[in-house]
Backbone as CSV, one residue per row, in Angstrom:
resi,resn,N_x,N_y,N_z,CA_x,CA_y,CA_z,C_x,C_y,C_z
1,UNK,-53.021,40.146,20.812,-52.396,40.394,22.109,-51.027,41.004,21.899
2,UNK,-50.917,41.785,22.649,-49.405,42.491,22.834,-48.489,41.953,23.488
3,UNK,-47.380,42.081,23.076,-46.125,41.505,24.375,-45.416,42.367,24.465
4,UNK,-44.927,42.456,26.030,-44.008,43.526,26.553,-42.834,43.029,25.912
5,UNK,-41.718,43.920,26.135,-40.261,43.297,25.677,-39.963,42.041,26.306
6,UNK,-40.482,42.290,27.830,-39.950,40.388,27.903,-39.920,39.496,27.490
7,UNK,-41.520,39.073,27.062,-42.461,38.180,26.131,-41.724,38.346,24.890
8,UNK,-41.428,39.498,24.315,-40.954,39.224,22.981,-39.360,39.022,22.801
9,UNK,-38.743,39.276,23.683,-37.065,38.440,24.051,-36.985,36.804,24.268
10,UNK,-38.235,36.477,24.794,-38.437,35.148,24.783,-38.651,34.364,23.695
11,UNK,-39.844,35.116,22.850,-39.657,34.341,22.093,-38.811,34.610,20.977
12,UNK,-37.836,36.070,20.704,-37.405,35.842,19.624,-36.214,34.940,20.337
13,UNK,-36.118,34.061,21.308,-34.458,33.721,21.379,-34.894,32.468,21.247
14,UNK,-36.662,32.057,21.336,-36.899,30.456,21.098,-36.753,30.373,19.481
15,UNK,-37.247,31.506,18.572,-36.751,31.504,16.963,-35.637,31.233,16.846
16,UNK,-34.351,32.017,17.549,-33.066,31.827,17.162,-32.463,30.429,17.453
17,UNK,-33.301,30.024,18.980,-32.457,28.599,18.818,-33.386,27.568,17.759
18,UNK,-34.398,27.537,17.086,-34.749,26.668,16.542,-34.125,26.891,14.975
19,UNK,-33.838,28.372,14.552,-33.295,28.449,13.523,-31.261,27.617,13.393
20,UNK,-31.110,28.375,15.097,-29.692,27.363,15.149,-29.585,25.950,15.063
21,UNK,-30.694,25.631,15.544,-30.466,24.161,15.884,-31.284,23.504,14.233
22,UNK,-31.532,23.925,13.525,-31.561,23.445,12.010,-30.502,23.884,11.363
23,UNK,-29.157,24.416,11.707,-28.160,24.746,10.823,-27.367,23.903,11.332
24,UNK,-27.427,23.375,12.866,-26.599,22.521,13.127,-26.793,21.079,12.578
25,UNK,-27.917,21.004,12.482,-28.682,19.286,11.378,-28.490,19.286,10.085
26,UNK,-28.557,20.291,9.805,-27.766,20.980,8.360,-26.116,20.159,8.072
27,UNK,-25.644,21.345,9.277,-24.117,20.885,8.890,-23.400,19.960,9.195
28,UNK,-23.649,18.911,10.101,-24.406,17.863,11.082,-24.237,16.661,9.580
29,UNK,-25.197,16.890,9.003,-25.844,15.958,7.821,-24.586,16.338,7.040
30,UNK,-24.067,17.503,6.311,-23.250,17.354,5.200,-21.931,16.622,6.336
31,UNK,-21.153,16.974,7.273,-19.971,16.735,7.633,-20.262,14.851,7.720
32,UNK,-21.305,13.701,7.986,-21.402,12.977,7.365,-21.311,12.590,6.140
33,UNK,-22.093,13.421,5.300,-21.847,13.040,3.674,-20.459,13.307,3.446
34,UNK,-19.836,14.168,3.829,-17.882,14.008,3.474,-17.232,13.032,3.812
35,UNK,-17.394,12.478,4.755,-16.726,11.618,6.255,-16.169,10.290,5.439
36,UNK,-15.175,10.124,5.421,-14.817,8.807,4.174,-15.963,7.645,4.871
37,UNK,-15.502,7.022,3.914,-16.624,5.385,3.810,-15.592,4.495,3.375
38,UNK,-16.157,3.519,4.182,-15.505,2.056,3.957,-14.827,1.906,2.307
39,UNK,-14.123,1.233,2.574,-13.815,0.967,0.986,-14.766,-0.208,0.414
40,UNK,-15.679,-0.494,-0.400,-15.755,-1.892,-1.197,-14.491,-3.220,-1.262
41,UNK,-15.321,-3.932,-1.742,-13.987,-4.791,-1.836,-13.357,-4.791,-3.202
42,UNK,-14.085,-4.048,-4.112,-13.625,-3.230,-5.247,-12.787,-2.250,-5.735
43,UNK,-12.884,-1.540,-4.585,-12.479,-0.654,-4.445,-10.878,-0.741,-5.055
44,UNK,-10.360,0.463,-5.175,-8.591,0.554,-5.355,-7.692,0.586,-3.963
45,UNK,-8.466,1.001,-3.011,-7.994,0.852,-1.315,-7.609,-0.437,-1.067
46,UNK,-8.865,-1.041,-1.831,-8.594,-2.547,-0.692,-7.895,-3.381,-2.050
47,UNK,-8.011,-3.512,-3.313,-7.383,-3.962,-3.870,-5.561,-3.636,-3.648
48,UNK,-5.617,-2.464,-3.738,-3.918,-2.107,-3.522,-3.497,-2.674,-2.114
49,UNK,-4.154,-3.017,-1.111,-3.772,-3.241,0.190,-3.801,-4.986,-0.175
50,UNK,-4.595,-5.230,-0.599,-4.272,-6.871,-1.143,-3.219,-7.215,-1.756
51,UNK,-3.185,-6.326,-2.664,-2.260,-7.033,-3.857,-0.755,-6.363,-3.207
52,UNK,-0.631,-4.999,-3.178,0.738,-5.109,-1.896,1.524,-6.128,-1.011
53,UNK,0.364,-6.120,-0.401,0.869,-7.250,1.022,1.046,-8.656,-0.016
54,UNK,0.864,-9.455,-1.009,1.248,-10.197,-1.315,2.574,-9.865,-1.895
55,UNK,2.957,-8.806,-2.607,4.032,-8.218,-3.358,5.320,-8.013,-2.305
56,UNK,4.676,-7.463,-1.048,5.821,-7.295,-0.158,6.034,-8.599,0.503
57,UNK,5.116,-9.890,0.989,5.766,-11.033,1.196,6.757,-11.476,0.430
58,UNK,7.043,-11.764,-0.900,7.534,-12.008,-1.849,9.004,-11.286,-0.898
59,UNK,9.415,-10.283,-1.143,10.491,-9.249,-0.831,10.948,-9.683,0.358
60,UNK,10.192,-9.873,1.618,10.567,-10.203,2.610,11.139,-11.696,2.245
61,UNK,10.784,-12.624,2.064,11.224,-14.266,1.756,12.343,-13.486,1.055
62,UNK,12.321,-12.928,-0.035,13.593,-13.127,-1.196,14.907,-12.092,-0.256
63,UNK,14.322,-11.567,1.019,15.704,-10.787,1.481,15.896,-11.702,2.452
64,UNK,14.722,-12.663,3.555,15.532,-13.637,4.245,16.571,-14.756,3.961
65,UNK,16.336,-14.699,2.388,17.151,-15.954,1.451,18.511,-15.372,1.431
66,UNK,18.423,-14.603,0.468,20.055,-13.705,0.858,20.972,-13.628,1.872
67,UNK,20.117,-13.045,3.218,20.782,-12.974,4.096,21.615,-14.205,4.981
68,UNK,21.404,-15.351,4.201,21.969,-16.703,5.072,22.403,-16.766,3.655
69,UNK,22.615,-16.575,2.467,23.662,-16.814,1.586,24.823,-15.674,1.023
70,UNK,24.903,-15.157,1.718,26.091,-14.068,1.802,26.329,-13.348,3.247
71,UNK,28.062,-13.502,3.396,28.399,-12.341,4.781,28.813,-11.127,4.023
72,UNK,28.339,-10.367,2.732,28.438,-9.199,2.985,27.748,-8.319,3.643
73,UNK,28.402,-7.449,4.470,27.359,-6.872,5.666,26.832,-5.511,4.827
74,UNK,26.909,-5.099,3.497,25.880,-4.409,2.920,25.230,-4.771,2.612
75,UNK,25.292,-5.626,1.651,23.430,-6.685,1.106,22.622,-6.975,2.197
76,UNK,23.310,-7.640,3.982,22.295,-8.136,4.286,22.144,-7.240,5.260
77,UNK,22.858,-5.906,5.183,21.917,-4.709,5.867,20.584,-4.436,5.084
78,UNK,20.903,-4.119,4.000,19.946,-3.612,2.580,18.746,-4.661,2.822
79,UNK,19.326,-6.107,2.889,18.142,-7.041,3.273,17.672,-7.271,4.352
80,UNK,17.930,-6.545,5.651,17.258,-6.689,6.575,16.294,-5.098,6.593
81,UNK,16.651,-4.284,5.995,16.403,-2.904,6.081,14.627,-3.163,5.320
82,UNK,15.112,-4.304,4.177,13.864,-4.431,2.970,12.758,-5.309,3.523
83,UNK,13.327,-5.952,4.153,12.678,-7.277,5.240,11.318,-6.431,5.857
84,UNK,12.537,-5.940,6.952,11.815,-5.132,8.267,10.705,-3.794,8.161
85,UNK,11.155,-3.515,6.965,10.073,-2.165,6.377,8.490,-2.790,5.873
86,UNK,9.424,-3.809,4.816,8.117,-4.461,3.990,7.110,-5.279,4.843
87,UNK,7.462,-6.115,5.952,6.849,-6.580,6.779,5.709,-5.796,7.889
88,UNK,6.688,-4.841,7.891,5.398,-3.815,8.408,4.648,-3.387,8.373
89,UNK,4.783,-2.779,6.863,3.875,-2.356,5.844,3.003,-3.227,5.607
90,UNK,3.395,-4.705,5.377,1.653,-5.562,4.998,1.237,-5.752,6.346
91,UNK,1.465,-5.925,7.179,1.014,-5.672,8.642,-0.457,-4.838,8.791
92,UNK,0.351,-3.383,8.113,-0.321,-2.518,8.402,-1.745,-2.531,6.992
93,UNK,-1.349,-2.776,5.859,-2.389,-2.974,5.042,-3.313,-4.280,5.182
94,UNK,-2.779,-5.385,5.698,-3.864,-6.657,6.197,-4.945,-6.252,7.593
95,UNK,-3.855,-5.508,8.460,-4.875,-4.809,9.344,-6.033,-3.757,8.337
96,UNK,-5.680,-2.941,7.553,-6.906,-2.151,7.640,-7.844,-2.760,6.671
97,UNK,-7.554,-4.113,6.095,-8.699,-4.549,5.083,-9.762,-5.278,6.364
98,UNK,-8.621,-5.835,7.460,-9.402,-6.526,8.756,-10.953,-5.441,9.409
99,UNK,-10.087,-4.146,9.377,-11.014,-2.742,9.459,-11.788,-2.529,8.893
100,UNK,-11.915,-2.881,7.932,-12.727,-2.677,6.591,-13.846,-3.728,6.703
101,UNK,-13.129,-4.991,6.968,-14.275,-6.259,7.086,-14.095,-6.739,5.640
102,UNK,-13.194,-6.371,5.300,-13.117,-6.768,3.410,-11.720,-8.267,3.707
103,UNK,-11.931,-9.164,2.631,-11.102,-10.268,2.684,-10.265,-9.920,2.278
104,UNK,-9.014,-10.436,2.823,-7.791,-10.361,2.389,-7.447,-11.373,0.667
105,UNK,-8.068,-12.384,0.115,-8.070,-12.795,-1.008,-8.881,-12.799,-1.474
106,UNK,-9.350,-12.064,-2.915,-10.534,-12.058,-3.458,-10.721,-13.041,-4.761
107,UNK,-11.018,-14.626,-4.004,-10.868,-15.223,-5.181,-11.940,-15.043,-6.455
108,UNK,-11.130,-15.755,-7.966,-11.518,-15.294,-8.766,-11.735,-13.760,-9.702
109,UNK,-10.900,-12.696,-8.627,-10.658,-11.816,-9.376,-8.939,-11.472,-9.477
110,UNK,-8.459,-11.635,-10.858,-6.695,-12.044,-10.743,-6.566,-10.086,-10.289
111,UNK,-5.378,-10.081,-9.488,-4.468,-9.685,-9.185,-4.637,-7.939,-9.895
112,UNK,-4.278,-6.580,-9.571,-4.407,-5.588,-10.685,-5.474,-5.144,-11.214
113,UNK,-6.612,-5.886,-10.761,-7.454,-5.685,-11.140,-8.029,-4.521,-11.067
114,UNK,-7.705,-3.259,-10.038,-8.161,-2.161,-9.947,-7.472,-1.258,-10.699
115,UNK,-6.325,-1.809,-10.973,-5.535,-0.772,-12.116,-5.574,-1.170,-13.259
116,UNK,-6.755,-1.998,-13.383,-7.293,-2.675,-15.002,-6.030,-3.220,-15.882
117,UNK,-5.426,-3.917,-15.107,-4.384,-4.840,-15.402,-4.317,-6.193,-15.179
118,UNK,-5.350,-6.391,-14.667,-5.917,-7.972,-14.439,-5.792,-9.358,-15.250
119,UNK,-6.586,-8.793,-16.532,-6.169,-9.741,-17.584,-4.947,-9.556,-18.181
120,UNK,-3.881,-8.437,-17.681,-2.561,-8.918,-19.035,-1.749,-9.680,-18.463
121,UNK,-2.480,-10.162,-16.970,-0.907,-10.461,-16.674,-0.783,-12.424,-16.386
122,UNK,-0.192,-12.929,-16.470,-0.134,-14.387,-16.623,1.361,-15.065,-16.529
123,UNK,1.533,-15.843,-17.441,2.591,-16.178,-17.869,2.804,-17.768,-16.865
124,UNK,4.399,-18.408,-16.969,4.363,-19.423,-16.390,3.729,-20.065,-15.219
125,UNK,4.410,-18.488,-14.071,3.726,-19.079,-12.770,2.541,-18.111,-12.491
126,UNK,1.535,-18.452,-13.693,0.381,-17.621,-13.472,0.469,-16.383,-13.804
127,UNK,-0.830,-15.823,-12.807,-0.561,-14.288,-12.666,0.094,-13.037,-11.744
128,UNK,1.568,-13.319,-11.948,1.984,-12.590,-11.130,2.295,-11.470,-11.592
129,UNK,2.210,-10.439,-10.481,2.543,-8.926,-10.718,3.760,-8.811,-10.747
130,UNK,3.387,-7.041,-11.772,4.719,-6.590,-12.511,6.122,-6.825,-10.887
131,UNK,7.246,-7.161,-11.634,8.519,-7.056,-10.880,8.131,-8.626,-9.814
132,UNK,7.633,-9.572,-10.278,7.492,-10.682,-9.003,8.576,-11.346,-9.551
133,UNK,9.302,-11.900,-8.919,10.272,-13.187,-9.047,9.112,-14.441,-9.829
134,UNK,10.090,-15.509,-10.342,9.226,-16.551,-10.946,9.857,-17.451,-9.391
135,UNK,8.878,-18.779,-9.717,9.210,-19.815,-8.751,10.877,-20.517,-8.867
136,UNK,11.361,-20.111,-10.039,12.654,-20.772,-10.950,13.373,-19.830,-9.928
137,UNK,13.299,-18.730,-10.275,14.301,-17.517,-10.018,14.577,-17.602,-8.179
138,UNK,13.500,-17.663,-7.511,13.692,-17.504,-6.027,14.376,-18.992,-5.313
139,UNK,14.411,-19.949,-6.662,14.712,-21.246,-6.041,16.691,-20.818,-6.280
140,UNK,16.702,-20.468,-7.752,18.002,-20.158,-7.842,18.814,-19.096,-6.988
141,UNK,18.084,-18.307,-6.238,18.377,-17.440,-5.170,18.738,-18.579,-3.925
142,UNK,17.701,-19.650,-3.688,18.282,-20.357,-2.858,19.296,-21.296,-2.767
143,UNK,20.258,-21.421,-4.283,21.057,-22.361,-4.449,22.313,-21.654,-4.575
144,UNK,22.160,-20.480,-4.713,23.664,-19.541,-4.695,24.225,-19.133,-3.791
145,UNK,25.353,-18.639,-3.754,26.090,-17.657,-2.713,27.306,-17.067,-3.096
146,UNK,27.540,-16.783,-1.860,28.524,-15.375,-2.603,27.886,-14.196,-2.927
147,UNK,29.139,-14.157,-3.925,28.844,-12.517,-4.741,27.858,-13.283,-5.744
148,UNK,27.573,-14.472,-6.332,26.705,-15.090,-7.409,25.055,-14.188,-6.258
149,UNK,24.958,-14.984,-5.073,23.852,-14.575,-4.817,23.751,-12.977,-4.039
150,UNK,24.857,-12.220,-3.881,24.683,-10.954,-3.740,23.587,-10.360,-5.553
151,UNK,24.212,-10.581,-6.432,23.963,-9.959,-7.975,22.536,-10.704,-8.378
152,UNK,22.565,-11.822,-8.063,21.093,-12.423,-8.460,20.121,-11.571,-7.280
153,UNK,20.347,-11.507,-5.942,19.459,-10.824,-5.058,18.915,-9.093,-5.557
154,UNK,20.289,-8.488,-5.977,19.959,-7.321,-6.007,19.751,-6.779,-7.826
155,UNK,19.393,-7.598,-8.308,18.833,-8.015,-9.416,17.294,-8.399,-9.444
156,UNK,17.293,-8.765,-8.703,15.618,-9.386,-8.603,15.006,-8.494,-8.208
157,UNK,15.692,-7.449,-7.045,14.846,-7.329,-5.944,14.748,-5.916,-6.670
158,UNK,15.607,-5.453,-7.438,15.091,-3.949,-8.014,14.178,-4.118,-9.292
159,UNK,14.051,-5.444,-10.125,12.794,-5.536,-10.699,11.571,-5.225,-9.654
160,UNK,11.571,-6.189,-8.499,10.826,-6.153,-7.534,10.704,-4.980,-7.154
161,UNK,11.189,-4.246,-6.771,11.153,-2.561,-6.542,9.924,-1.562,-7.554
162,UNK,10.452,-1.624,-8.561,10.393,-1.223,-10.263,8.808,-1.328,-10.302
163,UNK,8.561,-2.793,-9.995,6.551,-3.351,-9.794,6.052,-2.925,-8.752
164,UNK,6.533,-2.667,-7.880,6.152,-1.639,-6.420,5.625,-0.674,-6.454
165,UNK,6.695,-0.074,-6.929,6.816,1.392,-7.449,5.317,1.853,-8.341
166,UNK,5.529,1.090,-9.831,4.455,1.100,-10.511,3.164,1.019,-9.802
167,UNK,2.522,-0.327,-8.767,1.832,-0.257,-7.604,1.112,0.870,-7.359
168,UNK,2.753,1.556,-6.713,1.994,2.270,-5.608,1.613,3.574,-6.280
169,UNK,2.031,3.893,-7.207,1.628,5.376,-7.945,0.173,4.538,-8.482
170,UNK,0.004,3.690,-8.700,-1.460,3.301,-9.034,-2.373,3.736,-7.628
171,UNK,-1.704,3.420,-6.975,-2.666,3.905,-5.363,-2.782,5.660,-5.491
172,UNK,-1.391,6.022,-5.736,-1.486,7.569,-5.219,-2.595,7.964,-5.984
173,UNK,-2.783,7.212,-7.232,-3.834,8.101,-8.705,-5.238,7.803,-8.144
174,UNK,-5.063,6.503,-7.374,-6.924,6.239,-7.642,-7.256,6.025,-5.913
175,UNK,-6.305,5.707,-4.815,-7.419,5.871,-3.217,-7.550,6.755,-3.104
176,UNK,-8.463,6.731,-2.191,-8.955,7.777,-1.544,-7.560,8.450,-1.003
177,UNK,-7.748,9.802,-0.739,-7.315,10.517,0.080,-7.090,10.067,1.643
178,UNK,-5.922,10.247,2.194,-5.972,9.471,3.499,-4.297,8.895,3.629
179,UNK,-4.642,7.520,4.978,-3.094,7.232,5.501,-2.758,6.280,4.056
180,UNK,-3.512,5.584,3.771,-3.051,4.735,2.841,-2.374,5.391,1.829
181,UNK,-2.955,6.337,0.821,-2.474,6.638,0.191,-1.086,7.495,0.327
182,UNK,-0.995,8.354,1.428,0.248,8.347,1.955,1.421,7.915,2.235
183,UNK,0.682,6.552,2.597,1.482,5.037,2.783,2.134,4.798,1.061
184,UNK,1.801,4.867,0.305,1.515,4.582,-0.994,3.117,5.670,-1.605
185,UNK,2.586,7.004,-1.629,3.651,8.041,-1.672,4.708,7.560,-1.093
186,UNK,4.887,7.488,0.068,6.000,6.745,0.724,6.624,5.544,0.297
187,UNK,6.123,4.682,-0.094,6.822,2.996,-0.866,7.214,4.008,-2.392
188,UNK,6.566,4.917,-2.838,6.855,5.315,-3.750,8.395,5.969,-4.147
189,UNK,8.369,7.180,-2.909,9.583,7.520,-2.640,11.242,6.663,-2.557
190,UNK,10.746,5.836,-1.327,11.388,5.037,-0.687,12.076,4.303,-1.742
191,UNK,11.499,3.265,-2.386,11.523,2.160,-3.072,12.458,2.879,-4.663
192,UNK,12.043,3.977,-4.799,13.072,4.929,-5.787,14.401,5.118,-5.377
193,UNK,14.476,5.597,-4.314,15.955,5.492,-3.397,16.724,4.623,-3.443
194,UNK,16.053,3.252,-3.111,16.325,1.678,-3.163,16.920,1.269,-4.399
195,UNK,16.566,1.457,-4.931,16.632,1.001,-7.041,18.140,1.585,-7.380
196,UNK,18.137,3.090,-6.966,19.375,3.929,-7.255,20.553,3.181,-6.446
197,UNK,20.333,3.425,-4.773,21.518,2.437,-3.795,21.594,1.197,-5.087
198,UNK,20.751,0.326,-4.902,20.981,-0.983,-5.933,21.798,-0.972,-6.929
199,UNK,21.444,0.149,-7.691,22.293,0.231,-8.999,23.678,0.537,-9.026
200,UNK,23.971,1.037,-8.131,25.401,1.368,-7.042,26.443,0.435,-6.569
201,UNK,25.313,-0.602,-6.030,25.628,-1.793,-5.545,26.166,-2.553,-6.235
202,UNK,25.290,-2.732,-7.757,25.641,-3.906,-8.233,26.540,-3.418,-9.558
203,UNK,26.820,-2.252,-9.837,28.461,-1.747,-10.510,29.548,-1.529,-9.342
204,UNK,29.024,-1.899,-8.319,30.819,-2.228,-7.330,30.810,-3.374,-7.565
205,UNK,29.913,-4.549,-7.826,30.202,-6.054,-8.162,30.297,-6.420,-9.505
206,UNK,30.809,-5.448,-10.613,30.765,-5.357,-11.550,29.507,-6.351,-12.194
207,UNK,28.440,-5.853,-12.173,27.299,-6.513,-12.646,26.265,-5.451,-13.107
């Protein structure tokens, strides 16, 4: 049978949409296969968002301590500045493990573990990560003042920095692409800035 041009406009435009509409299932299907995915609870996402937010509690306690044992109004700017940032920040990383559906403590696996640092780390009070205060050290933060606890604070807290730091370039190397790791760059930056002010700080207190 023959078809006039009509007949055959018809159907070549039913070819074209069935050929379109398989490029769209096509591309459809890959823009899924790109589309990030949850993290594991393995993962370096959710490990760094764990082990952070415990690292930045630490910081927050050790700058609320300070700030009721010294009226210099630079330290306890510096410590409200370290407070108010760091608090946010695990905020924001406990929320997205909540997102995730992943636990915020993964017992039985120590600490670092995604930056295969898990087993080196130990010592008195366990396994704490690089730059943590010991239980000794944050108590002696709470028994000082003055300029004693200006120099012990900003002493601690740029070790504390120093293990951050280290941290978060572990994030920039191994999450995914995304806010976190951004987030990550940023404590990175930041927390470099911090260390330098510090070091500033604590040769005006001759220390």
């Amino acid at each position: 049978m023959r078809l006039n041009r009509t007949q055959w406009a018809s159907v070549t435009a039913v070819a074209l949409a069935v050929l379109f509409a398989g490029g769209a299932v096509t591309v459809a299907s890959a823009d899924r296969d790109d589309a990030p995915r949850t993290p594991t609870a393995q993962s370096a996402d959710a490990g760094f968002a764990r082990d952070m937010a415990v690292h930045h509690q630490q910081a927050v306690e050790m700058s609320f301590v300070v700030r009721d044992r010294t009226k210099d109004e630079e330290v306890r700017r510096l410590a409200y500045d370290i407070a108010n940032t760091q608090a946010n920040q695990r905020g924001m990383m406990l929320g997205w493990l909540d997102l995730w559906g992943l636990p915020k403590v993964q017992s039985g696996v120590p600490p670092m573990t995604w930056m295969g640092m898990g087993t080196d780390l130990g010592g008195e009070d366990g396994e704490l990560m690089p730059g943590m205060a010991t239980r000794a050290e944050i108590e002696q933060l709470r028994e000082a003042s003055g300029r004693e606890a200006e120099v012990l604070y900003l002493k601690l807290m740029t070790e504390h920095h120093k293990g951050g730091v280290h941290m978060a370039q572990g994030c920039v190397e191994r999450c995914a692409p995304g806010v976190e790791r951004d987030l990550a760059q940023g404590m990175v930056d930041a927390q470099e800035s911090e260390i330098r002010l510090m070091a500033d700080m604590l040769k005006a207190r001759g220390a």
